[in-house]
C-alpha positions in Angstrom: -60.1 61.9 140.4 -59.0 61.9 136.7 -60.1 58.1 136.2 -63.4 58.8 137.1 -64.9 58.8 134.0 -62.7 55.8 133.1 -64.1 53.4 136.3 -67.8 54.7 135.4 -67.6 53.5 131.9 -66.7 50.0 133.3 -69.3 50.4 136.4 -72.1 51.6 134.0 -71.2 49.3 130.7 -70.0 46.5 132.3 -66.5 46.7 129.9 -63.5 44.6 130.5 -61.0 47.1 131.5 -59.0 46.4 128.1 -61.6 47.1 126.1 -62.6 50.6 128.0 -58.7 51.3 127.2 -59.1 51.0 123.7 -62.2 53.2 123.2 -62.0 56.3 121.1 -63.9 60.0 121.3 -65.8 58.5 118.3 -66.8 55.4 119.5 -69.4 57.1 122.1 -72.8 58.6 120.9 -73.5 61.3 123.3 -76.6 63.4 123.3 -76.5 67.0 123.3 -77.8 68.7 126.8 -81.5 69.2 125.7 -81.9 65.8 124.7 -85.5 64.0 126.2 -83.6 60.4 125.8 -79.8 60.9 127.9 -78.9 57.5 127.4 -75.6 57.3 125.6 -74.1 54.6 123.6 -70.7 52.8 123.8 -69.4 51.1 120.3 -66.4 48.6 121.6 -64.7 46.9 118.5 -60.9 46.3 119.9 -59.5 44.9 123.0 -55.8 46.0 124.4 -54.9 43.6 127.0 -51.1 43.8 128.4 -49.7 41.0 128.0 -45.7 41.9 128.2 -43.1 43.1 125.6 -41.7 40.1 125.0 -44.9 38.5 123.7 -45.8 41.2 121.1 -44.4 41.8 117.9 -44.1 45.3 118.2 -42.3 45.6 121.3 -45.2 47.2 123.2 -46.5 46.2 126.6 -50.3 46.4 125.3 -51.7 43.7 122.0 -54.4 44.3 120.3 -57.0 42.0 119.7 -60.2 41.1 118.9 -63.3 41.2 121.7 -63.1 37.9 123.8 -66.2 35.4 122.9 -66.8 37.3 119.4 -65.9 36.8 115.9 -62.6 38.3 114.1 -64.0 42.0 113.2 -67.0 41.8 115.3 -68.2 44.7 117.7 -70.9 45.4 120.4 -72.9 48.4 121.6 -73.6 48.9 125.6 -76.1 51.6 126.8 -74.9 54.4 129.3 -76.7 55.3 132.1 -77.6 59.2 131.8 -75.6 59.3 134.6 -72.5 57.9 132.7 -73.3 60.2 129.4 -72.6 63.5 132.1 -69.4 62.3 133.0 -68.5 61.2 129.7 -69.6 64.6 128.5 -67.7 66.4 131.5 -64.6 64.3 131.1 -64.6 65.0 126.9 -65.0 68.7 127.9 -62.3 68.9 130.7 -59.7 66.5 129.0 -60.0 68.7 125.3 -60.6 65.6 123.7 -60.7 65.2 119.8 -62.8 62.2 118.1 -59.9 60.4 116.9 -58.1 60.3 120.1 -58.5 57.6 122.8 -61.3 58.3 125.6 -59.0 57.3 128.1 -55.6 58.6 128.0 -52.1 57.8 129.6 -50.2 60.9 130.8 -48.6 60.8 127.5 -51.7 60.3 125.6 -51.1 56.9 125.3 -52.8 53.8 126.3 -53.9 54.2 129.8 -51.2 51.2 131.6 -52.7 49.1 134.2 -50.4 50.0 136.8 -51.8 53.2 136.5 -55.8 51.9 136.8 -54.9 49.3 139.4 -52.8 52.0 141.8 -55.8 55.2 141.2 -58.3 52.1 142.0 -56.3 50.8 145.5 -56.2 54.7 146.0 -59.8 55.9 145.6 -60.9 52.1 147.6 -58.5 53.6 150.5 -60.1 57.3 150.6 -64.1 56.0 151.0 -63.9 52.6 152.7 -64.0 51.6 156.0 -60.5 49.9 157.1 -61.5 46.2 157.3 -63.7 46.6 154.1 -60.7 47.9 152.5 -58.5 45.0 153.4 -61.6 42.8 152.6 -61.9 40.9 149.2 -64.9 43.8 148.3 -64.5 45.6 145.2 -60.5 44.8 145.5 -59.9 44.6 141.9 -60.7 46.8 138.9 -63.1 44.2 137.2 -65.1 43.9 139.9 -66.9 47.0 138.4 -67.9 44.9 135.6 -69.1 42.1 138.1 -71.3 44.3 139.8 -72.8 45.9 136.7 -73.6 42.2 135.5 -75.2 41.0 139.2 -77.7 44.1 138.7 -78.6 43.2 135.5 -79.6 39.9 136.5 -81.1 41.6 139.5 -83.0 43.4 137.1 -81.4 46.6 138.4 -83.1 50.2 137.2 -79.8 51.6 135.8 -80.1 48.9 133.4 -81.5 49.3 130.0 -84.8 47.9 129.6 -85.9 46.0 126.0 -83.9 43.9 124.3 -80.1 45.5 124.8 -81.3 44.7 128.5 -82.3 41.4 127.7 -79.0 41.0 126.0 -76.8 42.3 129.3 -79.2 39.9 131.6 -78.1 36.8 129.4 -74.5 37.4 129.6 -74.9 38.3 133.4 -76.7 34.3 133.9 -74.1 33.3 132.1 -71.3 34.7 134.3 -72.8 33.9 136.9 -73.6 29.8 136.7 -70.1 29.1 136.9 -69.7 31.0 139.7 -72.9 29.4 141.3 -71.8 25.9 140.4 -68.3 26.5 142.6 -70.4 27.6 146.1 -72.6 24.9 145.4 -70.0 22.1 145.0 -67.9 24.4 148.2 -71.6 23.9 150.2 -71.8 20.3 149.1 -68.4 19.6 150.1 -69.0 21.1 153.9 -71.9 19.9 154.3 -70.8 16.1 153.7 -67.5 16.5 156.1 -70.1 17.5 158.9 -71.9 14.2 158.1 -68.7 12.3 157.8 -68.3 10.0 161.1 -64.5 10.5 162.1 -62.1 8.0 161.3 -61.4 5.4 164.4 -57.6 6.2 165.3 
């Protein structure tokens, strides 16, 4: 699948799917072959969320911005999995990619559209799950990559970087996580109080 690479960057990294969009050739340290340490390196700086023609001033269908929750100009690094910096490496190699050119390409060699990602994601969900997992809520949409990549780092997964990067990607997972907490525990609450609720008299 030609979005492979594009879905492991997000699984591996944990990126937003606009800021994976954005990446260039030159914004990923990869080691060479021989390498002892095959961890890679992601440098994300820009965001390009769609957000409709009408509400740019340039007339495209994709903004760019700054990276949500940092300061104007303000980047981040995320580790790759050695497992990520092969098919990073493949997909550079395959693809002919230059370092100026985005990592991620349209089939014009523009920014990859979201129609695109969401219809190869419905398609590759289709060809390796089960029916009724497939009609299931599990993994339906593209940024549940990046919600699984945050619940192993809290889970203290081993394809997470260890030291403090790690420690960085486990505080951000907690925090992604409490709000979510918070709502099952109110929904539990809630359930649990209607079974305890004598019925009205009629």
């Amino acid at each position: 699948m030609r979005l492979h690479a594009f879905f492991a960057t997000l699984y591996y990294c944990g990126l937003r799917p606009e800021e994976a969009v954005a990446m260039r050739v030159e914004d990923v340290t990869i080691p060479g072959p021989d390498a002892r340490d095959q961890w890679c390196e992601l440098l994300i700086h820009t965001a390009t969320p769609e957000v409709g023609k009408q509400w740019t001033d340039t007339g495209e269908i994709h903004e760019e911005r700054d990276l949500k929750g940092r300061a104007q100009g303000e980047t981040r690094t995320a580790p790759g999995h050695p497992a990520l910096t092969r098919i990073l490496r493949q997909h550079i190699e395959d693809e002919q990619l230059k370092p100026g050119d985005l990592l991620f390409q349209g089939e014009t060699g523009g920014i990859l559209a979201g129609s695109v990602i969401r219809r190869a994601w419905r398609s590759a969900r289709k060809a390796v799950l089960p029916p009724h997992v497939f009609e299931s809520p599990t993994g339906k949409r593209v940024y549940d990559n990046r919600h699984t990549r945050l619940t192993k780092c809290q889970r203290r997964d081993p394809a997470c970087p260890g030291g403090r990067v790690g420690r960085q990607q486990r505080a951000r997972a907690a925090c992604h996580l409490r709000p979510l907490r918070r709502r099952v525990a109110a929904g539990l609450e809630e359930a649990s109080g209607s079974r305890r609720r004598p019925p009205r008299a009629a």
